[in-house]
N, C-alpha and C positions, 0 to 999 in steps of 0.2 A: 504494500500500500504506500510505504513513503517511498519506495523506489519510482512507480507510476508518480504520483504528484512531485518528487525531484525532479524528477524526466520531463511531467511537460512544464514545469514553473522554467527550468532550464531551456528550453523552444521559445517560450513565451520571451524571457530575456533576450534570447535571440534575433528574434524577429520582429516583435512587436516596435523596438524602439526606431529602429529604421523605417517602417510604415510611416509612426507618425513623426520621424522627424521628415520626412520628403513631402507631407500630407497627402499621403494617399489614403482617403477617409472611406471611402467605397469600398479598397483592397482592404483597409483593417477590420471593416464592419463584415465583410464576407468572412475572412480568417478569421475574424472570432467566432461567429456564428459556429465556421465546419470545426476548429478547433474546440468550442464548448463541447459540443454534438458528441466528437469523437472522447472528449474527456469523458462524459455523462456513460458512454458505452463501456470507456475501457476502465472506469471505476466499478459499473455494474458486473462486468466481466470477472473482475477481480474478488468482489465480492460474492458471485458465485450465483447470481444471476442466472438464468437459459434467457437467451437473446433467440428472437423467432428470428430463423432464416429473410431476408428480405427476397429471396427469390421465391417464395410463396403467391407472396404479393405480388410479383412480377408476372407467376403463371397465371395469377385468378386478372391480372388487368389484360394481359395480353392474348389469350386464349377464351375467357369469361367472354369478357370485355369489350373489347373488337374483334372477338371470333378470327383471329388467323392462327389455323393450326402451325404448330413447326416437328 
């Protein structure tokens, strides 16, 4: 658990400060957003969580959904 939150507090340092010093406000609002995202998973992960496959959802929209077989 503190290995995951070193790791990304350690990215965030990384990256985040260059975003906004250049003020890339749109780049930093997206990367935080996928960054949060991905935090949120890899904490639940850790903690031992079942994460439902996302390709579920991909078969029931793409196949359900708009009906094309593959």
């Amino acid at each position: 658990m503190i290995f995951l939150i070193s790791v990304y507090a350690l990215f965030a340092l990384l990256e985040f400060p260059d975003l906004i010093r250049k003020k890339h406000w749109r780049d930093l609002a997206v990367f935080s957003a996928l960054y949060a995202a991905t935090f949120v998973l890899a904490f639940l992960y850790v903690k031992g969580v079942k994460i439902p496959s996302p390709m579920r959802l991909m078969h029931k929209l793409i196949v359900e959904k708009w009906r094309i077989p593959y």
